[in-house]
N, C-alpha and C positions, 0 to 999 in steps of 0.2 A: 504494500500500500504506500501510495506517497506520501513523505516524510509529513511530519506535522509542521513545520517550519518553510515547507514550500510551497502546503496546500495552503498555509494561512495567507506566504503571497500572492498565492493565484487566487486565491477569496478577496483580499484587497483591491487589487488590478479588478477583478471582477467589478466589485463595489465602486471605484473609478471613473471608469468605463460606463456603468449604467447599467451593465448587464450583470444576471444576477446568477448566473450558471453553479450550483452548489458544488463546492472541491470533495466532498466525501461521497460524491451520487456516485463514483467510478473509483477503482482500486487499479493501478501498475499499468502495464499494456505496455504498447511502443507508440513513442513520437515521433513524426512523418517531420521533418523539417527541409522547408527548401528555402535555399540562404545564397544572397549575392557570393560569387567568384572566392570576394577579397575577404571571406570571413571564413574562408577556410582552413586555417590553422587555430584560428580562435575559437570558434563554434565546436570546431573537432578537442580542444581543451576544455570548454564550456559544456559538451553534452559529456563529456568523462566525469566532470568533478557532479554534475546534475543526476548521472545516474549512479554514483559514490553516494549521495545523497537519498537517493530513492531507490534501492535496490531493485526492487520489482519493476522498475521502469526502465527501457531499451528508448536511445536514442538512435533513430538512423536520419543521416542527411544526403540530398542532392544537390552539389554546388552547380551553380551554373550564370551564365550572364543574366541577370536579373528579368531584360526583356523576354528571354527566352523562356524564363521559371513562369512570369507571371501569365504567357499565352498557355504554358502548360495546365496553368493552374484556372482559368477561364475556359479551358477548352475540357476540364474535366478530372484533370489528374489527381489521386488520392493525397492529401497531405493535410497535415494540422497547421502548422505553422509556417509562414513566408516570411522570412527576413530580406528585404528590398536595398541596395543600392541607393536607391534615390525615391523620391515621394514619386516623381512621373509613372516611374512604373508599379510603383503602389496602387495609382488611383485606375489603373487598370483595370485590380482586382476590386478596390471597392468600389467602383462604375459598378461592375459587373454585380455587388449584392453578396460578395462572398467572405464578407469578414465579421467574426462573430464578437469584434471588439472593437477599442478605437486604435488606428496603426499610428500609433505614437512615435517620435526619435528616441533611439538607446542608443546613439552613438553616433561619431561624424569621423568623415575622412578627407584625406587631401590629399593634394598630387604632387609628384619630385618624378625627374626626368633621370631615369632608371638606364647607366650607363655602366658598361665593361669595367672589373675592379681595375683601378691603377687610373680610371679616364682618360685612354688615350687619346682620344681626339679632344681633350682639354673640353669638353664643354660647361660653361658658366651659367647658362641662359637661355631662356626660351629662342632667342638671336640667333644664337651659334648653331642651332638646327636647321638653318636655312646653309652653312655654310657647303658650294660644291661637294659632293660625294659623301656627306653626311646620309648615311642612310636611317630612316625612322619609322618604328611602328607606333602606331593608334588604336585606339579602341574608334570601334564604330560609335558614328555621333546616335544610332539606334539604342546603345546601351549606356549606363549614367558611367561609366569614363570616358567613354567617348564625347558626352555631350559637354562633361566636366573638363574636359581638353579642348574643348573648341570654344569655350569658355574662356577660358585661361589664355587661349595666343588669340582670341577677339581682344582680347584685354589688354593685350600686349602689342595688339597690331601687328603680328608677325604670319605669316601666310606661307606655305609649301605645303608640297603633297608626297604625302608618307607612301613607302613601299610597299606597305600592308596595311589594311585595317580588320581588325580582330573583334571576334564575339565575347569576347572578357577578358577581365586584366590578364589574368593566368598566362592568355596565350598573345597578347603582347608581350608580359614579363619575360617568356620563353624565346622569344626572339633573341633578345639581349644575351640570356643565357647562354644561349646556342652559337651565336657569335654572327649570326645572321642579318641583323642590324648593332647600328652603332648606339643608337637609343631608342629607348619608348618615354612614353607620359603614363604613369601607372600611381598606383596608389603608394603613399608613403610608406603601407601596413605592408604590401610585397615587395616592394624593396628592402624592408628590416628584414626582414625572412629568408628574401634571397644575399643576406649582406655579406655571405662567404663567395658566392660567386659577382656580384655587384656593387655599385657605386651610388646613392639616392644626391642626385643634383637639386638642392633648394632651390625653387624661385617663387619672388615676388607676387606674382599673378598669379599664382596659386591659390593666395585668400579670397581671390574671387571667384573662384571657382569650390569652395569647401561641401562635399555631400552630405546631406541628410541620409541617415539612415533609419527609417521605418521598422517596426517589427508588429504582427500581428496574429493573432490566433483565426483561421478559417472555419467558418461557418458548417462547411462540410464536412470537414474532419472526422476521421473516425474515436476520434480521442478530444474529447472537447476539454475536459478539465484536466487532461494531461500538457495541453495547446497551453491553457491559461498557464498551467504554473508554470510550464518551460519560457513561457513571455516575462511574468513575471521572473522569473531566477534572471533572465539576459539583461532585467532591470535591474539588477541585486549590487553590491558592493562587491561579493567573490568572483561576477563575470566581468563588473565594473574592469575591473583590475588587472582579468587578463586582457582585454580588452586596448585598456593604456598603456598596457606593458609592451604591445605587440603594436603602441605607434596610433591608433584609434582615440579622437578626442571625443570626453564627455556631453553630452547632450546638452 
């Protein structure tokens, strides 16, 4: 059964929220979670320490670019909870009638230009991505890094066109990795992650581009009061933490 300590935060969130969903109508199960790209290390230390907490309860997640989670998730797909990237593709899902909460921010994120350890091609600046033979991957302006990158050099006034545009951070980050471009625009939280093989380039115009991130319990879900308190725990001080640890800023 879920801990007394998690079901009371998912009673609260509930109370919040408006919705009055009781935390003791259901006992353990598994929680369905589909969660932006860039919460993939986190979420994956987040549902470990949540089911430390809850024995009886099984977290499984599908990470993926958010545009892509929330079409799966309007076109039918089983799951409890959606943690979003961005509110855009949040309101996807609540257009659609499928959140059995309010999709509140647990967290925010932001961009560094994600280059080869040692940066060899010196890059400072969103600028220096324009220099001859600079090669650069993006995220699609489809998915919230992509949009949050177009963002960020509207801001800067800087304009070229990348050698690839990718379905999520992951597989921009993977670029870089791979040696295949000289840079990406990725989240600050995959750049710390990959900081053994990478270099994260601060800039500037980044604060205007900073993501919201959403999280919300789904309507459909086969596990309603399992949705709530795993919502609630992502609001908690113990996910807080990994969270900031891993480069993610506070709500």
């Amino acid at each position: 059964m879920l801990s007394a300590v998690v079901l009371a935060m998912a009673m609260a969130a509930a109370g919040c929220g408006g919705h009055g969903a009781r935390a003791s109508d259901t006992s353990g199960g598994t929680v369905t979670v589909l969660a932006a790209a860039s919460l993939t290390e986190s979420f994956t230390q987040i549902g470990k320490d949540f089911e430390r907490a809850n024995p009886s309860v099984r977290v499984t997640f599908s990470f993926g670019g958010s545009s892509t989670l929330a079409q799966q998730i309007t076109a039918g797909a089983p799951a409890d909870v959606f943690a979003s990237a961005s509110p855009a593709t949040m309101k996807q899902v609540t257009d659609a009638g499928l959140i059995a909460g309010p999709a509140d921010v647990f967290t925010r994120n932001q961009l560094v230009i994600a280059v080869p350890k040692g940066n060899p091609k010196r890059i400072g600046g969103l600028t220096d991505l324009t220099t001859p033979g600079v090669k650069v991957a993006l995220c699609a302006t489809t998915v919230p890094c992509g949009a949050a990158a177009a963002k960020a050099l509207d801001a800067a006034g800087v304009r070229f066109t990348p050698v690839t545009l990718e379905q999520d951070v992951k597989a921009a980050l993977s670029k870089v990795r791979l040696g295949e471009v000289d840079a990406a625009l990725v989240y600050r939280t995959d750049a710390h992650t990959a900081a053994s093989q990478v270099d994260g380039v601060e800039f500037p115009e980044s604060a205007k581009a900073v993501n919201d991130y959403p999280i919300v319990a789904l309507s459909k879900g086969p596990n309603p009061v399992g949705a709530k308190a795993f919502v609630a725990y992502a609001r908690s001080e113990p996910a807080q933490t990994v969270l900031t640890r891993a480069g993610f800023q506070r709500p």
